[in-house]
N, C-alpha and C positions, 0 to 999 in steps of 0.2 A: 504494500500500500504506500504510496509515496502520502506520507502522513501532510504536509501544507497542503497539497491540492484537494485533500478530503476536508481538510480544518479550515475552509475561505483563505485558505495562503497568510493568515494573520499570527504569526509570532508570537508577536510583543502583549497582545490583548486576550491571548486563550487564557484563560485560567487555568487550565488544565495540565497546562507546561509549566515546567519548574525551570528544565536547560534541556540543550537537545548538545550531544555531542560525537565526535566521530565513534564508530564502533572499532573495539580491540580486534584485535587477531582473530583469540578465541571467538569473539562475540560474530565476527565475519564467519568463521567456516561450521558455529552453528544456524545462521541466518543462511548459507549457501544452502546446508542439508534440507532447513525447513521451506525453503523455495521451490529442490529439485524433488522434495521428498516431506512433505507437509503431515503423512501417515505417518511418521517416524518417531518412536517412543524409546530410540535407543539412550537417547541420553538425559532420559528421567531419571530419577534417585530417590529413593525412599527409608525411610528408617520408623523404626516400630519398638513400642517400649510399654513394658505392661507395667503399671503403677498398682502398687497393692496397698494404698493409703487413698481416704479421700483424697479428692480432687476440686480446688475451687474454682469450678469453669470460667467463672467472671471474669475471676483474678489472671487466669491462663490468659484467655484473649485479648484480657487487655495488655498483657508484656506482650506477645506476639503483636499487636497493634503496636505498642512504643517500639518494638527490635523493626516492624517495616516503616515506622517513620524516621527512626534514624539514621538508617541505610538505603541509601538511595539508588541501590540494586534492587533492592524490593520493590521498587515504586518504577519500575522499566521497566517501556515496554519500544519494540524495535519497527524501523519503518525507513524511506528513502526521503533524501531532500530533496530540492525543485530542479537538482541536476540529477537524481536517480541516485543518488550516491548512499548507501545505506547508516543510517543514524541512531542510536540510543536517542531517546524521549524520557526524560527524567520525571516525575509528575510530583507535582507539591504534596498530594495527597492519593493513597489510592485502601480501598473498602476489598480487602482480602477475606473472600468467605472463610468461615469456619465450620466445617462440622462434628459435631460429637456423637458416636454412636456408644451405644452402651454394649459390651460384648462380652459381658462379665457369664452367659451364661452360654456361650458360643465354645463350640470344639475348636481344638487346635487347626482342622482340616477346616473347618469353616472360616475360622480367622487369618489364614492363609488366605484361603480363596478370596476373600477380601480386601486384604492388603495387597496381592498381584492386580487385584481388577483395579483399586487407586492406584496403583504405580503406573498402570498403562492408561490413563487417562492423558488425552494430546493436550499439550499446553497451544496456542493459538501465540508467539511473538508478536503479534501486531497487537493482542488484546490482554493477554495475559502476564501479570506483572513476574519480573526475576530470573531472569535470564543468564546466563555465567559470563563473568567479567573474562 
């Protein structure tokens, strides 16, 4: 998506931009794979962690809210500029869902199956914040 000519070509007055900057190396030859190859969930990562203490959800999301406000990895998302030239978009603010499942009474072979089907979930670069540096 060449991101100015979707956003009325206005910079300076989106709110929605925070800085728009060239893309790394790395952040190039993921943005190439997900142009020639959009289907591709090889370079998702996931981690899994079973807590056997209450949990105070609230409390969770809100540090995971403050850890993507103050890494501004978290709040990118990738796109080209008015010469096609491919860009990080840094965004001042971005609303990262969260979901909590409860799986406390789930088998191992169930909680597997689950945690492979979110790991293969397609992130979308143009829309979906956190990309690797």
């Amino acid at each position: 998506m060449n991101y100015f000519q979707n956003h009325n070509n206005d910079l300076i007055s989106n709110p929605e931009i925070s800085s728009v900057y060239p893309m790394s190396e790395g952040q190039k030859g993921l943005w190439f794979i997900h142009q020639i190859a959009p289907g591709n969930s090889a370079y998702n990562e996931y981690n899994a962690v079973k807590i056997n203490s209450p949990l105070d959800i609230e409390t969770w999301k809100a540090t995971w809210r403050k850890i993507v406000e103050r890494h501004g990895i978290l709040r990118t998302t990738y796109g080209t500029d008015k010469e096609g030239e491919p860009v990080q978009i840094v965004h001042p603010m971005m609303n990262v869902p969260m979901q909590v499942i409860d799986a406390k009474d789930w088998s191992e072979e169930q909680l597997k199956q689950e945690i492979f089907a979110c790991a293969d979930v397609l992130y979308d670069l143009e829309k979906d914040p956190g990309g690797a540096t």
